[in-house]
DOBA-156594 format. One record per residue: residue number from 1; residue in one letter; chain; x, y, z of N, C-alpha, C in turn. Coordinates in steps of 0.001 Angstrom, whole numbers, plus 500000, padded with zeros to 6 digits. Each point is the difference from the previous one (the first is absolute). Example, Ala and Ser with C-alpha at 12.3 -4.5 7.8 and 13.67 -1.06 7.14 Angstrom:
<pts>
PT   num   residu   chaine     n_c1     n_c2     n_c3    ca_c1    ca_c2    ca_c3     c_c1     c_c2     c_c3
PT     1        A        A   513190   494310   507800   499110   501190   500000   500900   501200   500000
PT     2        S        A   499650   501050   499280   500820   501190   500060   499230   501090   500730
</pts>
This chain:
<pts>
PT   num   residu   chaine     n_c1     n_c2     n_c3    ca_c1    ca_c2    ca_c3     c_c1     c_c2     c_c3
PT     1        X        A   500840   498790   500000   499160   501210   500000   500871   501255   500000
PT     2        X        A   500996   499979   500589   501214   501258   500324   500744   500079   498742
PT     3        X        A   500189   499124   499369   500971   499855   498880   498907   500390   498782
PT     4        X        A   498725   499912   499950   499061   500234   499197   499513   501279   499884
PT     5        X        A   500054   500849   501653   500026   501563   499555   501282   500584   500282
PT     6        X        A   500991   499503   499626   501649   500570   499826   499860   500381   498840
PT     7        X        A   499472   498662   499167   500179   499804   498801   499191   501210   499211
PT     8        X        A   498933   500358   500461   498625   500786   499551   500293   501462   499975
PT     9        X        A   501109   500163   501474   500567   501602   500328   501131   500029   498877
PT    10        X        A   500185   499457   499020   501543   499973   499931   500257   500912   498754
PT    11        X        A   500161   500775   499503   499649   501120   498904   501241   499610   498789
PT    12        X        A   498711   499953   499135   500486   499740   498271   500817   500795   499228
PT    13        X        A   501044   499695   499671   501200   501284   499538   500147   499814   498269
PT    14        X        A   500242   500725   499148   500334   500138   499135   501341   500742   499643
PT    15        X        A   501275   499232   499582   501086   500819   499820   500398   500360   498558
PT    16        X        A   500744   501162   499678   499735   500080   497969   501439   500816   500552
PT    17        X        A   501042   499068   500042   501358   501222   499661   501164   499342   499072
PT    18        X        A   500492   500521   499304   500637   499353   498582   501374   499291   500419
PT    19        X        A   500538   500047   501204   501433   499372   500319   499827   499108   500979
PT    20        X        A   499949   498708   499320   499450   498833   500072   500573   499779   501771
PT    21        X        A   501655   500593   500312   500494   499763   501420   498857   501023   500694
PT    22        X        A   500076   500611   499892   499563   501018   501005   498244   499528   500093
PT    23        X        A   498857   499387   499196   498884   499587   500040   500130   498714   500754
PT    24        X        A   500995   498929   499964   500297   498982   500718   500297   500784   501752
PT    25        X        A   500521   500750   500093   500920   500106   501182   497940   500888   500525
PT    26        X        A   499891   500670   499525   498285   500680   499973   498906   499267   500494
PT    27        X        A   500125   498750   499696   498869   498730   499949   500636   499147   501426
PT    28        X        A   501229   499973   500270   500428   499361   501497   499733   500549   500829
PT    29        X        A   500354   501726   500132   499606   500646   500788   498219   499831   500699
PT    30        X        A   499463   500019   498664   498500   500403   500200   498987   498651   500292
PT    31        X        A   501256   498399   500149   499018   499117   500234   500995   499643   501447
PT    32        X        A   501070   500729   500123   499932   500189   501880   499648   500466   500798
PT    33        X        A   499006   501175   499478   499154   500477   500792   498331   499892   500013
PT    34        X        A   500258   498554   499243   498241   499818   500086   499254   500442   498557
PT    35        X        A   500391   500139   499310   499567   500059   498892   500074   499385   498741
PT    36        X        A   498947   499780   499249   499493   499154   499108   500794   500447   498208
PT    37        X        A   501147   500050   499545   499737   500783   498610   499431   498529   498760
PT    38        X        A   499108   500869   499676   499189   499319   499024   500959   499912   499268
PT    39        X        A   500562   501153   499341   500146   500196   497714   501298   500929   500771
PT    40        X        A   500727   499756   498860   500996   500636   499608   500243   500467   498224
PT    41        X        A   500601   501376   500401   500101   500361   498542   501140   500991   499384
PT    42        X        A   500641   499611   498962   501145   500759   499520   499803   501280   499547
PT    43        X        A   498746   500465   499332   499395   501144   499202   499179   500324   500637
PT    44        X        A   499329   501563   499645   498859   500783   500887   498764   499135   499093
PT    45        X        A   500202   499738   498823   498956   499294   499255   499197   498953   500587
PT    46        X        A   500899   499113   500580   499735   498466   500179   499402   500318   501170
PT    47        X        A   500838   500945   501414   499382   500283   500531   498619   500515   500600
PT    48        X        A   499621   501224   498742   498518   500092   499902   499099   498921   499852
PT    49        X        A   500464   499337   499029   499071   498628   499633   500135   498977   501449
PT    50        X        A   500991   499890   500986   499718   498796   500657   499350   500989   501353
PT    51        X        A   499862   501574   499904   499626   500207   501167   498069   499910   499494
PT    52        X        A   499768   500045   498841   498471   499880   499457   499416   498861   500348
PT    53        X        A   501214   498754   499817   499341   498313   500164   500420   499312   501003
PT    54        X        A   500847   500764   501279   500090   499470   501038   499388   500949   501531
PT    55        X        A   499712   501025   499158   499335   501166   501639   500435   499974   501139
PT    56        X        A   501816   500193   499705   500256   499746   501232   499843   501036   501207
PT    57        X        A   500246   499904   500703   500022   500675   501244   500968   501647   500076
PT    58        X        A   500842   499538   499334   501285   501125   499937   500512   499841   498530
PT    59        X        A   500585   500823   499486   500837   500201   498965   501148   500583   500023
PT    60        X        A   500852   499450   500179   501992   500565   500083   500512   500058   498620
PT    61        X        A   500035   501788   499521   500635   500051   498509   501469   500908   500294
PT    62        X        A   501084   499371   499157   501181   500511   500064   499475   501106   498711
PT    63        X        A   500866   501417   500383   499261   500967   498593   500283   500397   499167
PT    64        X        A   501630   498850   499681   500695   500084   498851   499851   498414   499470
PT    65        X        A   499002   499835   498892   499614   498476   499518   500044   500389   498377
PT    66        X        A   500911   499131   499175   499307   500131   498747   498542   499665   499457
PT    67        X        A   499487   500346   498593   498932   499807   499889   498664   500822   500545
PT    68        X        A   500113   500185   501099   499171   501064   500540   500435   500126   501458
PT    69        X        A   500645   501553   500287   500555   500001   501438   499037   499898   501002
PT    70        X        A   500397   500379   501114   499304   499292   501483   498989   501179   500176
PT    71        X        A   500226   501268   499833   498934   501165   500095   499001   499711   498912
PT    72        X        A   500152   499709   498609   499125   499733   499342   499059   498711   500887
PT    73        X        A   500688   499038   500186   499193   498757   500163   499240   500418   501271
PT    74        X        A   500752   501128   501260   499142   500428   501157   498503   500613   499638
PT    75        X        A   500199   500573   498903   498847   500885   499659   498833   499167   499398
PT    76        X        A   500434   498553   499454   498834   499412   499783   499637   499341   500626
PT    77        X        A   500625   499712   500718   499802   498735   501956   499405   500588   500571
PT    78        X        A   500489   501050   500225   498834   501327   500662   499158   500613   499592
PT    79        X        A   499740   500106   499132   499323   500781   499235   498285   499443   499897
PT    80        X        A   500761   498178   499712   498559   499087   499833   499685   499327   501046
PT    81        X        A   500995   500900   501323   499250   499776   501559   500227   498402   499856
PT    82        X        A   501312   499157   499703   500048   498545   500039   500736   499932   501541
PT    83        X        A   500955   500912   500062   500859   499393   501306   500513   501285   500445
PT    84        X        A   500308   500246   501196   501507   500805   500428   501440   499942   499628
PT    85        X        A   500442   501269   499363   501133   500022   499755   501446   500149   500502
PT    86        X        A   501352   499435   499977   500745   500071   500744   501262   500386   499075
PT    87        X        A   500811   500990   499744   500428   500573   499039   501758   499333   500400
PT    88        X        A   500833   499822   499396   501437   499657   500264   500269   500862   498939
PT    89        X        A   501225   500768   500958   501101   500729   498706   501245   500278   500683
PT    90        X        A   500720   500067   498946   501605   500033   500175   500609   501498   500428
PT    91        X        A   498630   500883   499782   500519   501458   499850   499150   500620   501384
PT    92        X        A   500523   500866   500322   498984   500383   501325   500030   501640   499968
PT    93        X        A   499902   500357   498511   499292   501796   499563   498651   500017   500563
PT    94        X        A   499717   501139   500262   498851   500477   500204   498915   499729   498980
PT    95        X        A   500372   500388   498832   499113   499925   498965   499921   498316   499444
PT    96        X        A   500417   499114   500175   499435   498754   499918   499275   499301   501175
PT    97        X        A   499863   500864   501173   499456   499495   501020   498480   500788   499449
PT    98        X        A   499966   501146   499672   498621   500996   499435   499585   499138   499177
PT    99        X        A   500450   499289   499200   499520   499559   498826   499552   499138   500188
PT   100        X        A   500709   498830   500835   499472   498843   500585   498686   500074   500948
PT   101        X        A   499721   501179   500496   499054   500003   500436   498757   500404   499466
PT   102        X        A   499781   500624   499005   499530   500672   498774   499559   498404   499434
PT   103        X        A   500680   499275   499553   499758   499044   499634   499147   499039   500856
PT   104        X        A   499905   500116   501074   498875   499282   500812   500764   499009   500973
PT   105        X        A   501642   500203   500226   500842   499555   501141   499585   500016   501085
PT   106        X        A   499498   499270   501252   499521   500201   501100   501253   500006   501144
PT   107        X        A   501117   499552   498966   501556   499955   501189   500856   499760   498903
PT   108        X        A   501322   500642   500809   501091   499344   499192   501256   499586   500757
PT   109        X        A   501043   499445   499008   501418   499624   500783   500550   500148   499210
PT   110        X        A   501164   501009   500373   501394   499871   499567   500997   498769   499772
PT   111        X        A   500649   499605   499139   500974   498893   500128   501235   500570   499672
PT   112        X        A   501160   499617   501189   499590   498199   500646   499007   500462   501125
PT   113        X        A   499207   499051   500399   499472   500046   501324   500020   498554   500552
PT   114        X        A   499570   500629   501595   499969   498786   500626   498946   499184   500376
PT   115        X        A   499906   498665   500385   498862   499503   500163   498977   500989   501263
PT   116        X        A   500390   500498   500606   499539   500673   501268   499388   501354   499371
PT   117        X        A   500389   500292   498472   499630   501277   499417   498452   499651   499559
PT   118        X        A   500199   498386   499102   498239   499500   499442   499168   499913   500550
PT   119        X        A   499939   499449   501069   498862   499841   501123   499347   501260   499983
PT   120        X        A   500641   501234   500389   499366   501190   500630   499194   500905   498596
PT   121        X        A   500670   499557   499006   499363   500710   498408   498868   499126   499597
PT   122        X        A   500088   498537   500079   498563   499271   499603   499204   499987   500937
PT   123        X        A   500108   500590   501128   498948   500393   501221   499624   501312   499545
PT   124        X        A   500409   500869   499585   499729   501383   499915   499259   500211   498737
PT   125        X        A   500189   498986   498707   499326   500007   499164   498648   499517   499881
PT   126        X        A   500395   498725   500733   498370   499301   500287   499083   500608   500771
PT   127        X        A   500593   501244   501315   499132   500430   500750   499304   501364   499532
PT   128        X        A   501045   500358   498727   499657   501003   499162   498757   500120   498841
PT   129        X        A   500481   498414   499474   499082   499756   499094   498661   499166   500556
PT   130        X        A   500060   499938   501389   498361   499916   500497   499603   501098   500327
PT   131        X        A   500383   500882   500098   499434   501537   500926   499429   500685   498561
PT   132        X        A   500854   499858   499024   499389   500502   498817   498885   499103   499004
PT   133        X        A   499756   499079   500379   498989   499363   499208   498485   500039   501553
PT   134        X        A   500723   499925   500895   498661   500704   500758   499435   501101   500179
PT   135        X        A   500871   501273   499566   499685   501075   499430   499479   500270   498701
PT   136        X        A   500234   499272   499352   499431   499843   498673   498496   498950   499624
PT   137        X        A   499673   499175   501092   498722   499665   500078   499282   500780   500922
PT   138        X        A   500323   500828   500416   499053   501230   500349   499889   501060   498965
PT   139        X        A   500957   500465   499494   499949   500874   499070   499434   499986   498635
PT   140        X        A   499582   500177   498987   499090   499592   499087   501759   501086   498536
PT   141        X        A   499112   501314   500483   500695   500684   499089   501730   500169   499969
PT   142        X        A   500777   499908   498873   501234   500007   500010   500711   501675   500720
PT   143        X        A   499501   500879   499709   500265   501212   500708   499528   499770   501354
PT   144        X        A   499129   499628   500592   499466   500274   501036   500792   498772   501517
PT   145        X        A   500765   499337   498728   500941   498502   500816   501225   500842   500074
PT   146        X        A   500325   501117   498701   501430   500325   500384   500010   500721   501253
PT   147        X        A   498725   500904   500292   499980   501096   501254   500224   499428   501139
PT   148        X        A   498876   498683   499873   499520   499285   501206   501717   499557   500311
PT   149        X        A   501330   498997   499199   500767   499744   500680   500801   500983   500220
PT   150        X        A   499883   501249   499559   500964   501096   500041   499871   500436   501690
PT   151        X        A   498059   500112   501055   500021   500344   500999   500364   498505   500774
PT   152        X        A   499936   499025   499393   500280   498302   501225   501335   500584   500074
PT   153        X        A   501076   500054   499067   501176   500150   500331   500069   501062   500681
PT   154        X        A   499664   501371   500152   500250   500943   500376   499548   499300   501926
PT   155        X        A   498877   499541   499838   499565   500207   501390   501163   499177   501380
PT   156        X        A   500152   498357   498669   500847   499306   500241   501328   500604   500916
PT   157        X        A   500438   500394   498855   501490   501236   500933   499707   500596   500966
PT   158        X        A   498137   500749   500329   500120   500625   501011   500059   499079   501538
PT   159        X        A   499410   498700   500041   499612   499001   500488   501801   499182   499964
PT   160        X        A   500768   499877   499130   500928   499841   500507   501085   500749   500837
PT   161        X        A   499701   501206   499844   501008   501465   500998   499103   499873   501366
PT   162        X        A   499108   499977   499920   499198   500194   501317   500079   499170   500387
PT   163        X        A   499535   498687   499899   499954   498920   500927   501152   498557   499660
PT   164        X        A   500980   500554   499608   500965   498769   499500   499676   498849   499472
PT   165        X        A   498777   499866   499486   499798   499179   499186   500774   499823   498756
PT   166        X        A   499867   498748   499450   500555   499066   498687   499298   500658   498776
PT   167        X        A   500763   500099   499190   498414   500020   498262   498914   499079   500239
PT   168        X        A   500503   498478   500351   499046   499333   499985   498605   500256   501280
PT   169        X        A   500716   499933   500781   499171   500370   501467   498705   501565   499592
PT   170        X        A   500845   501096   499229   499579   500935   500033   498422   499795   498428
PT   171        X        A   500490   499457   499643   498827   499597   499053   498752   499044   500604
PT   172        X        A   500425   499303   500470   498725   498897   500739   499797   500861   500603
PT   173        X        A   500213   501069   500905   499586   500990   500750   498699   500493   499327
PT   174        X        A   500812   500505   499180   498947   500878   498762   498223   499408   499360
PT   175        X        A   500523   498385   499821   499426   499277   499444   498947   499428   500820
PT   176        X        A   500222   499645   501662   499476   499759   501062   498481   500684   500416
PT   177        X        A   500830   501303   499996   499252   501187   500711   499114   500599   499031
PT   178        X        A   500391   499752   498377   498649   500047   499198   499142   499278   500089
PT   179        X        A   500534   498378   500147   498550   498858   500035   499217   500221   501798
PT   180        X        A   500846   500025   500875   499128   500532   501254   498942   501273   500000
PT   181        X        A   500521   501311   499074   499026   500767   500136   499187   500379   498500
PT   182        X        A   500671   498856   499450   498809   500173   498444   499982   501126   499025
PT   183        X        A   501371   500459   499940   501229   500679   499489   500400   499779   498579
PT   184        X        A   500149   500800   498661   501079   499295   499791   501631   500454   500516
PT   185        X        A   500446   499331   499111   501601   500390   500816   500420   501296   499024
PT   186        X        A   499655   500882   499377   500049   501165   499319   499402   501000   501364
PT   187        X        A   498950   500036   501021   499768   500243   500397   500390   499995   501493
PT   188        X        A   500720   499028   500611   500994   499772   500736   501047   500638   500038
PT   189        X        A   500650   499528   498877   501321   501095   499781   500130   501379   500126
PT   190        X        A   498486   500567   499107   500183   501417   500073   500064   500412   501227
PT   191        X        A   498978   499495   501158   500097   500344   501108   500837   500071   500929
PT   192        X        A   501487   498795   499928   500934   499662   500833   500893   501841   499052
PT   193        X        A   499714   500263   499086   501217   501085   499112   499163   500942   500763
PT   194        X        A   498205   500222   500008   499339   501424   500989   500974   500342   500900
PT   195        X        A   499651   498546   500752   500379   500420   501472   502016   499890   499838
PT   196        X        A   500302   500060   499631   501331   499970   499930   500773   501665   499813
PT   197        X        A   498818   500189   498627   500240   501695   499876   499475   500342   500996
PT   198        X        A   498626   500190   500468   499788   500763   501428   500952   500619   501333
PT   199        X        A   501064   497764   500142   500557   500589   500711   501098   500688   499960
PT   200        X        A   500492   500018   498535   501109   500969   499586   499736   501203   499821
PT   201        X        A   498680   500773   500257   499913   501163   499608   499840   500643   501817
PT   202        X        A   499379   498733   500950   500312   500604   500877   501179   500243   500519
PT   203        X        A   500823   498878   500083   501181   500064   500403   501237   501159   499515
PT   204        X        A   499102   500729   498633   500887   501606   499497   499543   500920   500199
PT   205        X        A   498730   500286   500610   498998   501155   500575   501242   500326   500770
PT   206        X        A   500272   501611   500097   500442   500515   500606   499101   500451   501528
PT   207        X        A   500532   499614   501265   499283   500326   501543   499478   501362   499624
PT   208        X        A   498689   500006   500384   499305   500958   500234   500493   501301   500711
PT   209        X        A   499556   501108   499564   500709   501746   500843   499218   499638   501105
PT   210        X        A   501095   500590   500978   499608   500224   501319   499192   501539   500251
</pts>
């Protein structure tokens, strides 16, 4: 029975990076820590196609692949809402981290990295890419989803400065306290940013003349 929901928790990986050592050394890492990789793939191509016919759980693209690079292939993984994305690159500019995210990256890693680096990026993606598809089954309109995550995140930060909360912690927060008071979480948020400005405007009121 224990070995049957090990087996059930155990999250489906998809890897697509073109240097056959480094996807081997990728796939040890990620089945010592409990994880399942389905498919492996040399090209962003093949990749798209095995993340369509295997749905896995995660998607790990290196973002230099012939055939079609790893930002291209992010943008259609993401794009057609199949999986969370996990970006690998050799370069650590600013502007391929923008891009990668633009592309629908929910995390990334620099290489080399260490096994102690993956864990914390396919947690951050997966917890990313549930917060946004539960925001997005509330939300109907595409403008009205960009606002809505523009105040979750905003409120998020305020909820993490104030009360030391996690991203993750600070979203179930969010998410909680809408289903208890019949909320949505657009409406939550704004309120945690009200009262946030409030108390920043008191806290710059200059003391009253004597």
């Amino acid at each position: 029975m224990a070995d049957t929901q090990a087996s059930a928790e155990r999250r489906r990986v998809l890897i697509a990076e073109d240097e056959a050592l480094i996807r081997l050394d990728l796939a040890e890492m990620l089945v010592e820590e409990g994880y399942d990789v389905v498919g492996e793939a040399g090209d962003g191509e093949t990749a798209v196609r095995l993340a369509e016919d295997l749905s896995p759980d995660l998607v790990i693209l290196d973002i230099k692949m012939p055939i079609m690079d790893g930002l291209a292939a992010a943008e259609r993984i993401a794009g057609g809402r199949i999986a969370p994305v996990v970006i690998l690159t050799a370069f650590s500019q600013r502007d391929l981290v923008e891009r990668a995210r633009a592309a629908g990256a929910m995390a990334y890693l620099v290489k080399p990295f260490q096994k102690s680096d993956l864990v914390p990026a396919i947690e951050i993606a997966l917890s990313r890419y549930s917060e946004i598809s539960a925001l997005e089954s509330e939300v109907a309109g595409l403008t009205d989803r960009l606002e809505t995550r523009k105040s979750v995140e905003r409120a998020k930060g305020e909820l993490m400065t104030k009360y030391s909360m996690t991203e993750p912690q600070a979203f179930k927060w969010i998410q909680r306290t809408a289903m208890d008071h019949r909320m949505t979480m657009r409406e939550v948020a704004d309120r945690i940013l009200a009262e946030g400005e409030e108390t920043e405007t008191a806290t710059e009121a200059p003391p009253p003349q004597s």
